[in-house]
C-alpha positions as CSV (number, residue, x, y, z in Angstrom):
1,X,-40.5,-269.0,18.5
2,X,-39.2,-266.0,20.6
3,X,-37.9,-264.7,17.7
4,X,-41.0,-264.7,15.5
5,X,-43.2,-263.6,17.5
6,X,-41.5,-260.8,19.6
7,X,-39.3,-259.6,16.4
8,X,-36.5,-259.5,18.4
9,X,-33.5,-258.8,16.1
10,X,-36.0,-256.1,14.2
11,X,-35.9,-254.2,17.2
12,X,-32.6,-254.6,18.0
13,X,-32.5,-256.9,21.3
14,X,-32.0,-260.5,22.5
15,X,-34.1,-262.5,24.7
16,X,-31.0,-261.6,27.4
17,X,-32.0,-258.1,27.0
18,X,-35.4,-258.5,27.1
19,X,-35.5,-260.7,30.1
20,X,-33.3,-258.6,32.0
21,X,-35.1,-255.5,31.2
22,X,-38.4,-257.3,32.3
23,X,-37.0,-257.8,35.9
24,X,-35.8,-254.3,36.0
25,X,-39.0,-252.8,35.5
26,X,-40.7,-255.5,38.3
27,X,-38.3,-254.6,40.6
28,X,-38.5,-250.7,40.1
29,X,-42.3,-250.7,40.0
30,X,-42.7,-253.7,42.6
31,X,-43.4,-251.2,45.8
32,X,-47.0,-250.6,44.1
33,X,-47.9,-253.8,45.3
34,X,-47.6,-252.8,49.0
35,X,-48.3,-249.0,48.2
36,X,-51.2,-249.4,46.2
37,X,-52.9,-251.7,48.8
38,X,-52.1,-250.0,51.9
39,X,-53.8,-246.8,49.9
40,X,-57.0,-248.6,49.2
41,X,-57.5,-250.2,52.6
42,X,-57.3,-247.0,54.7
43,X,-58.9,-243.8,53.9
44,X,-57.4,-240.4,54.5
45,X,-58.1,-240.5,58.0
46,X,-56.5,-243.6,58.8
47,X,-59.7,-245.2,59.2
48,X,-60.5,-249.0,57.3
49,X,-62.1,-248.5,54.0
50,X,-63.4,-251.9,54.2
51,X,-61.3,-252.9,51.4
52,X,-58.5,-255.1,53.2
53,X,-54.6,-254.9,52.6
54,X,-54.6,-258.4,51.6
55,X,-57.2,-258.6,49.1
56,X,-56.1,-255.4,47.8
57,X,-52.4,-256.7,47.2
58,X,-54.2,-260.0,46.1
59,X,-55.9,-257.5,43.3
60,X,-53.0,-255.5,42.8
61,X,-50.6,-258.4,41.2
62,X,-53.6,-259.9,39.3
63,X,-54.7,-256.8,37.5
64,X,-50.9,-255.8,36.6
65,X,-49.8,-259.4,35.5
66,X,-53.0,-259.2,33.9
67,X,-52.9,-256.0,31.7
68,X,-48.6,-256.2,31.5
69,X,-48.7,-259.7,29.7
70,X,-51.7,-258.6,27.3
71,X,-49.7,-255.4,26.7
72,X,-46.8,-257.5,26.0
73,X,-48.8,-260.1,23.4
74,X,-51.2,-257.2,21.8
75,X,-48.8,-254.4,20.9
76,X,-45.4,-255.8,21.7
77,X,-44.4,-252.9,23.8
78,X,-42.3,-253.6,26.8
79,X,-44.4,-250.9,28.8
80,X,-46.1,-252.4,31.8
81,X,-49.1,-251.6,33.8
82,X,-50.6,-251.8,36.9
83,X,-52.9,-249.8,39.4
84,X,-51.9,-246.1,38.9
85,X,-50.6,-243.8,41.7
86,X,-53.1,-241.1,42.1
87,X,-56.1,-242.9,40.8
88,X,-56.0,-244.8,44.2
89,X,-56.4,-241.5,46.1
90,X,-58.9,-240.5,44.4
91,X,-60.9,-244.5,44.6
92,X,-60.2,-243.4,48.2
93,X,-62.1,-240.0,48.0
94,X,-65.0,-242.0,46.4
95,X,-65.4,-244.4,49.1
96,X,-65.1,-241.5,51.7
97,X,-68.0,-239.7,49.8
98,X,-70.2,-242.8,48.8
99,X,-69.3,-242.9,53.0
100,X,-70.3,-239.7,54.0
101,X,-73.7,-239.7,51.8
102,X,-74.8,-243.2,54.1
103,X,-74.3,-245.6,51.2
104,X,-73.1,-249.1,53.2
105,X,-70.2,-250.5,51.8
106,X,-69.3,-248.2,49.8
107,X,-66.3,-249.9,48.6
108,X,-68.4,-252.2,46.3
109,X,-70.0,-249.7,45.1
110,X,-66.6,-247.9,44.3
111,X,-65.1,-251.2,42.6
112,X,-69.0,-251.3,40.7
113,X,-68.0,-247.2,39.3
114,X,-64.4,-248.3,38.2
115,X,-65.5,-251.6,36.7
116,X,-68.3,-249.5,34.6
117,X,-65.1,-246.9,33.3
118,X,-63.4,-250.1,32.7
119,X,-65.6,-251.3,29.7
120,X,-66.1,-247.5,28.8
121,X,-62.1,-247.8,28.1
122,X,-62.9,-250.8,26.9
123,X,-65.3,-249.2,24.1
124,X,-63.2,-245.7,23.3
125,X,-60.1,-248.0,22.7
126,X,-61.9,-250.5,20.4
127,X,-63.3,-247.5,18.4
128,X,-59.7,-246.3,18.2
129,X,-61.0,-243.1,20.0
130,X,-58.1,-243.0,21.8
131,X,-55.3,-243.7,19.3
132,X,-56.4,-240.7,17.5
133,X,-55.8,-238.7,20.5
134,X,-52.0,-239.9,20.2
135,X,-51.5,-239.4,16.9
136,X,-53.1,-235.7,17.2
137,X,-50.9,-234.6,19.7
138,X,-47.7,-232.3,18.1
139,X,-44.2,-233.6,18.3
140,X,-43.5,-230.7,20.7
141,X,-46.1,-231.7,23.2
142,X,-45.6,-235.1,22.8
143,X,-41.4,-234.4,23.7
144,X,-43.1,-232.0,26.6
145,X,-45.1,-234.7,28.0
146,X,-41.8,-237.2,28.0
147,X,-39.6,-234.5,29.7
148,X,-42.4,-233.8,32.0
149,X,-42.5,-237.5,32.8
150,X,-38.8,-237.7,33.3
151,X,-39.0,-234.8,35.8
152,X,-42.0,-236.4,37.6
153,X,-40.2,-239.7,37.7
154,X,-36.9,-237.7,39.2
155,X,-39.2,-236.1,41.7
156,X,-40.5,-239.3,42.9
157,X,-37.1,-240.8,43.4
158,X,-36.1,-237.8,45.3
159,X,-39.0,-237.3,47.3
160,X,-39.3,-240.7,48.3
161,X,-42.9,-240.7,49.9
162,X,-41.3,-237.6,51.8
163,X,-38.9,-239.3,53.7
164,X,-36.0,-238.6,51.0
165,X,-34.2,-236.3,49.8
166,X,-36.2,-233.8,49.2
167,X,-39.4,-233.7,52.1
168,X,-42.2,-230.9,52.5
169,X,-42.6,-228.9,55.5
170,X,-45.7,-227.0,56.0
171,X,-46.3,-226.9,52.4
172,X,-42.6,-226.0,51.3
173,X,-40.0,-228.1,49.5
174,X,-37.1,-228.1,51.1
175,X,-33.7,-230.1,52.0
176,X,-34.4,-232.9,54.2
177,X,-32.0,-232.2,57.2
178,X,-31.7,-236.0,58.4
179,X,-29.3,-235.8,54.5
180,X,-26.0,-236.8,56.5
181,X,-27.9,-238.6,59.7
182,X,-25.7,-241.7,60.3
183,X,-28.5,-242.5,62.8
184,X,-31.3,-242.7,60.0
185,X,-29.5,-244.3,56.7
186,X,-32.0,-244.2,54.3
187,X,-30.6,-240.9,52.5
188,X,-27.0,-242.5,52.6
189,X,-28.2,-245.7,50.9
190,X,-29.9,-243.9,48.9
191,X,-26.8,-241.8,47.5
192,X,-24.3,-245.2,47.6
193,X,-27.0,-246.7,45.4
194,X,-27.3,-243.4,43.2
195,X,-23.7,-242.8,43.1
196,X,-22.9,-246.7,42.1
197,X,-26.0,-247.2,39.6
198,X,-24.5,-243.4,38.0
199,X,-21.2,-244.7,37.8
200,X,-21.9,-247.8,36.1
201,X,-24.2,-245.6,33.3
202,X,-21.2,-243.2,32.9
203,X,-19.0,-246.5,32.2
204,X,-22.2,-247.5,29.9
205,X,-21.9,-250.7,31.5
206,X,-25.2,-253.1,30.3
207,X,-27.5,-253.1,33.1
208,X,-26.2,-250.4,35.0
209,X,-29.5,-250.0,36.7
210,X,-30.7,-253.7,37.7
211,X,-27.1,-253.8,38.8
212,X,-27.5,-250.4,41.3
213,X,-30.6,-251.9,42.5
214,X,-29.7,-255.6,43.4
215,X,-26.3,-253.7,45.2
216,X,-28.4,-251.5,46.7
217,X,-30.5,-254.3,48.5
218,X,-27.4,-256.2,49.3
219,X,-26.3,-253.0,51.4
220,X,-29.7,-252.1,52.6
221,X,-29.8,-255.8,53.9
222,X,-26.0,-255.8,55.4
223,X,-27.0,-252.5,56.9
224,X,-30.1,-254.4,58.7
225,X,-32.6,-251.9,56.7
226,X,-34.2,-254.6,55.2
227,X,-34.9,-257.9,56.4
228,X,-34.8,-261.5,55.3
229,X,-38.5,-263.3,56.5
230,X,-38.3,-266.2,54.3
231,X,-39.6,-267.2,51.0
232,X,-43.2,-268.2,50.6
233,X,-46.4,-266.5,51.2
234,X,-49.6,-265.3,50.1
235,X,-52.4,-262.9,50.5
236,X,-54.8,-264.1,53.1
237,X,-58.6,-262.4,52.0
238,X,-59.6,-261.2,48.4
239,X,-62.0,-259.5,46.8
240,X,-63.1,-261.4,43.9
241,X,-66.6,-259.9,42.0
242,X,-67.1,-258.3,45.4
243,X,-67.8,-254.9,43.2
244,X,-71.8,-253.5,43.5
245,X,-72.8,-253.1,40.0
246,X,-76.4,-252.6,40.7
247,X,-75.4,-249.7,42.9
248,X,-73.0,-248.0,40.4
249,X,-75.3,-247.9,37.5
250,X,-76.8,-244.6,38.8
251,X,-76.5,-241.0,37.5
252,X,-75.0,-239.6,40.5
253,X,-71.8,-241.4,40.2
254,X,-71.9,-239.9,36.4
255,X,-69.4,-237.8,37.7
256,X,-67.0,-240.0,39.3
257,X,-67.2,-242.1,36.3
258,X,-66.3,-239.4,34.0
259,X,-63.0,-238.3,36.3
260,X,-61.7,-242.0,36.3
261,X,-62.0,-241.8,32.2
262,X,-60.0,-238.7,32.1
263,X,-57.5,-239.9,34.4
264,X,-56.8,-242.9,33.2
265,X,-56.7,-241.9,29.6
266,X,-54.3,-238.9,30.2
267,X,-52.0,-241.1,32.6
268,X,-51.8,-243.7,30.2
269,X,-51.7,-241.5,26.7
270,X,-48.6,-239.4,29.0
271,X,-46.6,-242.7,29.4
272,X,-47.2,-244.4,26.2
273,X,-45.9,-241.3,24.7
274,X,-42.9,-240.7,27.6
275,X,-41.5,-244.2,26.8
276,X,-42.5,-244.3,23.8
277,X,-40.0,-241.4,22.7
278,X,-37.8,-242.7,24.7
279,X,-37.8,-246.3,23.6
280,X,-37.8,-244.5,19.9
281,X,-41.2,-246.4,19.1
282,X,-43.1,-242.8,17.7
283,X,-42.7,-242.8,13.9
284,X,-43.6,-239.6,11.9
285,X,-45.6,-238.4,15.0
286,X,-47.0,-241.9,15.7
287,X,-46.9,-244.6,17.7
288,X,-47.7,-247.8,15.8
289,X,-50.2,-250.6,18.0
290,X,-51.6,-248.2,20.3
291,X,-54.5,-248.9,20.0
292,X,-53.7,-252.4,21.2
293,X,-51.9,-250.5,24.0
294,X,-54.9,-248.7,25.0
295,X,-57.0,-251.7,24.8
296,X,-54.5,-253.8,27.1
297,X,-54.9,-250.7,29.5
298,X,-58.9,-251.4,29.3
299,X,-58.7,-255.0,29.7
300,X,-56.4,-254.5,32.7
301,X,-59.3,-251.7,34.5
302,X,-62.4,-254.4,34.4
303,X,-60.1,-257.3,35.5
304,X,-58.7,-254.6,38.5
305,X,-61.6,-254.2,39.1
306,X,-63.2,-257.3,39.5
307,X,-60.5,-258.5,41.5
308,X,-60.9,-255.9,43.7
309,X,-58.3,-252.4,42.9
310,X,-58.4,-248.9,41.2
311,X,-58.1,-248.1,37.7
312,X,-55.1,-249.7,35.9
313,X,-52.7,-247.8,33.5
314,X,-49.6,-247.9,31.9
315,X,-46.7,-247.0,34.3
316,X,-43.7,-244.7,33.8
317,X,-41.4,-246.3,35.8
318,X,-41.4,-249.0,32.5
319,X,-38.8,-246.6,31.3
320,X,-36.1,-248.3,33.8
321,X,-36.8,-251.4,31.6
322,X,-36.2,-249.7,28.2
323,X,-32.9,-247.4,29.2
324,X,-32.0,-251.2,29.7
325,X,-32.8,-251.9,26.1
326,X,-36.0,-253.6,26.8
327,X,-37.5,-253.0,23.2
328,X,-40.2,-255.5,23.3
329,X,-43.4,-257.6,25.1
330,X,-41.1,-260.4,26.0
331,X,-40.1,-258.1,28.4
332,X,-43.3,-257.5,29.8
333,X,-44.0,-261.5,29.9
334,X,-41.4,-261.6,32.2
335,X,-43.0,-258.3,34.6
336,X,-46.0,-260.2,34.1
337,X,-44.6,-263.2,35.5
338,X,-43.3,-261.7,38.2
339,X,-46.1,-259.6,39.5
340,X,-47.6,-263.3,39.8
341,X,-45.1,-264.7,41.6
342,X,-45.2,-262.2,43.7
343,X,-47.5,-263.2,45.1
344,X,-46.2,-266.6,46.3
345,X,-43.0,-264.7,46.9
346,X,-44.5,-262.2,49.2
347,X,-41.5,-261.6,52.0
348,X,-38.8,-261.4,48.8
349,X,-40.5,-258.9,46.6
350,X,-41.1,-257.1,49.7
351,X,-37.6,-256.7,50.6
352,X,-37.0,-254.8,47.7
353,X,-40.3,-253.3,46.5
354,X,-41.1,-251.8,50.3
355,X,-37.8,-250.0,50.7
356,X,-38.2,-246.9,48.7
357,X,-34.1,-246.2,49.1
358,X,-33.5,-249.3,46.7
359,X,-35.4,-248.4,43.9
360,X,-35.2,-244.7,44.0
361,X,-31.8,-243.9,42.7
362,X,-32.8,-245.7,40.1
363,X,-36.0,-243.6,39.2
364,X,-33.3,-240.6,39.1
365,X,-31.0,-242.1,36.7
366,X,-34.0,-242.9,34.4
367,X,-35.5,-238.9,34.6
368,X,-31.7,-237.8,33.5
369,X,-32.0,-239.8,30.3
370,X,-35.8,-238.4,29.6
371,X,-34.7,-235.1,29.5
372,X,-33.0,-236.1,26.4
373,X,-36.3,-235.3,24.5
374,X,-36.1,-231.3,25.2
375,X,-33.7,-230.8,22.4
376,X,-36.7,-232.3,20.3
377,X,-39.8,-229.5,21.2
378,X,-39.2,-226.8,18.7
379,X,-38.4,-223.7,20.7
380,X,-38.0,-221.3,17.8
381,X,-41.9,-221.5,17.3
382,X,-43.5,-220.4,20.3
383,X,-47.1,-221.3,19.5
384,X,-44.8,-224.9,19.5
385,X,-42.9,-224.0,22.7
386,X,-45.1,-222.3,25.0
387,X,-47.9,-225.7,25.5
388,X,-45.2,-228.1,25.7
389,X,-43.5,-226.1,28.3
390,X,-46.9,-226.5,30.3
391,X,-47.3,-229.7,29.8
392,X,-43.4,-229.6,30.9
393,X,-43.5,-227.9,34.7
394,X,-47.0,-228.8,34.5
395,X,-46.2,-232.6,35.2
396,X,-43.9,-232.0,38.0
397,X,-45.8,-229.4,39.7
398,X,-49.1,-230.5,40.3
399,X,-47.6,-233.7,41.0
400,X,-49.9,-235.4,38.4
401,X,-49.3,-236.8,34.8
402,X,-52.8,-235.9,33.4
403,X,-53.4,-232.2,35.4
404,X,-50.0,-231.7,33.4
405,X,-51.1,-232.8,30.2
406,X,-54.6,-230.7,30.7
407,X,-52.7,-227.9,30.9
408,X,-50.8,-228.7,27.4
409,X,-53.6,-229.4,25.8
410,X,-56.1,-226.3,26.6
411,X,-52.9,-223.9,26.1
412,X,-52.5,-225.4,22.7
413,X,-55.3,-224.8,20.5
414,X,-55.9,-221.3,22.1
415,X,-52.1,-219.9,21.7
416,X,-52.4,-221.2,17.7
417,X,-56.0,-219.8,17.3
418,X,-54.4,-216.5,18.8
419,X,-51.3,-216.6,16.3
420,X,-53.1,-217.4,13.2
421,X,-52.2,-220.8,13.4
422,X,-55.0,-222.3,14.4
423,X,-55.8,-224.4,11.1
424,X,-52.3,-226.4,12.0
425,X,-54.7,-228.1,14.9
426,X,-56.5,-231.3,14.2
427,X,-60.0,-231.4,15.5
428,X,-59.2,-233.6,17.7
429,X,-57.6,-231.6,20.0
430,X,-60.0,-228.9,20.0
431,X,-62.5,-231.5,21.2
432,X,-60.5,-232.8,23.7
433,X,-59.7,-229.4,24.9
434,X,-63.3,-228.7,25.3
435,X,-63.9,-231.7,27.4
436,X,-61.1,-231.0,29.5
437,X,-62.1,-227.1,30.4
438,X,-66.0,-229.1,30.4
439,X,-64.4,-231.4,33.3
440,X,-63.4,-228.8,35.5
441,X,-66.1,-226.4,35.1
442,X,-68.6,-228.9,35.4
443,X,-67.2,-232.3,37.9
């Protein structure tokens, strides 16, 4: 049944494979369900949003099992999903404007904004809207994009919500000097785990990277980092339908709406096409079921939602699952899964998912084998070389996946009108280009 659905041995893996690479992704993506819900319940001033850490973390896990499983059934692509970093700051910043500007809680009304650019998603996708986007998009940006990602990714494992190896000090990157602290470990698990998960690759032993992280917890646990609280438990409060739709539907939150659209359809067009190259899914420039992709991505928003997070997309750190040689959804059944047992599981998936030193050296590894695709953007055609290269540092350095892209995709058109190249561009991407320079002139 496995078999026939999934199309296992047409892809090339087994339901071992797919199973393992399933936990692998849960396990490197798993601190979102702690991160994302501490975000949303505390604004930028420390200060209760009225959104709870429970209910949040309730909403979290639904959403993601949610929008991973239908990802997994629609378009067979073992790319999971679940509340995106970055669109939960800025759900914050909403709430602390809706705030400011005396609307009561202004949560609901937040959830209300985000379910409305849910079923906008919803609509774009189902038009194929979106997919056309993809499939516009050169093979030089899209391999820009994926190295971008894998730098990103790298970044994050590094950075480690600024407690790892790399931390900024009033506003400069530097070395954190704790590296060699025996007194603080976290940077010395870190590089056991990094320097054990790198040695197994090198040996190209199979599941080099579940292995680095489950012998990573083992020492963070021996080394009392981590801490065994029991089994079971659940989320105490939720946030079911609490959004404020009568609220939302108003033209002043026009603009909010508008933001969460390009967000989450950057974010989620950047990894589909990130793992997607790397998984080896893009054929002659496209990637085959994306529209279901973008549709599972929708789906996943309005349930968020109405459970009670911020926008849901497709997440990079999926590409730990497929340098496994996850190939298909099976492997996203089993994230799925897990993201709801999670929830009965709480003190386990905590354990590993809330100690960033685990995971991290894993996030590493997987931004090595990303920057594969830069021997794929054609550098002897600059009009091909210059955007990609934007979208490429772009990533990284604003610390967002769809600022990075924006910058790839305004450069583009311009650089091949300005070389006489500018019939090469589908229309497409001159129209996206103009709503993107629109966005920030205008929101």
């Amino acid at each position: 049944m496995l078999e026939k659905f999934f199309k296992l041995k047409e892809n090339g893996t087994t339901v071992k494979v797919e199973v393992l690479g399933g936990l692998t992704t849960f396990l490197t993506m798993a601190y979102i369900i702690f991160v994302n819900a501490g975000i949303l319940s505390k604004d930028f001033a420390g200060e209760p949003t009225g959104l709870s850490f429970h209910a949040a973390m309730l909403a979290t896990c639904i959403a993601a099992a949610v929008a991973t499983i239908i990802m997994g059934l629609l378009a067979n692509y073992p790319i999971a999903q679940a509340p995106g970093m970055g669109e939960n700051f800025f759900f914050v910043s909403v709430v602390m404007a809706l705030g400011a500007g005396g609307v009561a809680n202004a949560w609901q009304v937040a959830l209300g904004i985000v379910f409305i650019a849910g079923v906008l998603f919803f609509i774009l996708s189902v038009c194929k809207f979106r997919k056309v986007i993809i499939d516009a998009v050169s093979p030089s940006l899209k391999n820009g994009i994926a190295v971008g990602i894998g730098l990103f990714i790298t970044y994050l494992g590094l950075h480690m919500f600024n407690k790892g190896v790399i931390i900024i000090q009033n506003n400069v990157p530097q070395i954190n000097p704790d590296i060699f602290n025996i007194k603080k470990p976290d940077l010395i698990i870190f590089f056991i785990g990094l320097f054990v998960t790198a040695g197994l690759h090198v040996r190209k032993v199979r599941g080099s990277i579940l292995i680095g992280i489950l012998f990573t917890a083992l020492v963070s646990l021996v080394w009392g980092k981590v801490k065994f609280e029991g089994v079971f438990g659940l989320p105490e409060e939720h946030a079911f339908l609490k959004m404020d739709l009568a609220r939302a539907f108003s033209l002043s939150y026009i603009g909010f709406i508008a933001v969460f659209l390009f967000m989450d359809l950057f974010d989620t067009m950047g990894t589909l096409i990130g793992v997607g190259e790397q998984a080896g899914f893009i054929k002659d420039n496209k990637l085959p079921r994306a529209n279901q992709a973008m549709i599972s991505d929708a789906a996943g928003t309005v349930v968020g939602a109405a459970t009670g997070t911020s926008t849901v997309t497709s997440f990079i750190e999926s590409a730990v699952g497929v340098e496994f040689g996850a190939r298909t959804g099976l492997a996203n059944m089993v994230t799925g899964i897990l993201f709801l047992i999670a929830l009965f599981l709480t003190p386990i998936a905590s354990m590993i998912g809330n100690y960033p030193p685990i995971t991290a050296p894993a996030l590493v590894i997987v931004g090595v084998m990303m920057m594969g695709n830069i021997r794929k953007i054609d550098w002897s055609d600059y009009s091909e070389a210059i955007p990609a290269f934007l979208a490429l540092v772009g990533i990284p350095l604003t610390f967002s996946v769809h600022n990075g892209i924006a910058l790839g995709f305004v450069s583009y058109p311009f650089i091949k009108i300005l070389s006489g190249k500018g019939k090469e561009v589908s229309w497409v991407i001159y129209v996206v280009a103009g709503l993107i320079i629109a966005r920030f002139v205008f929101i």
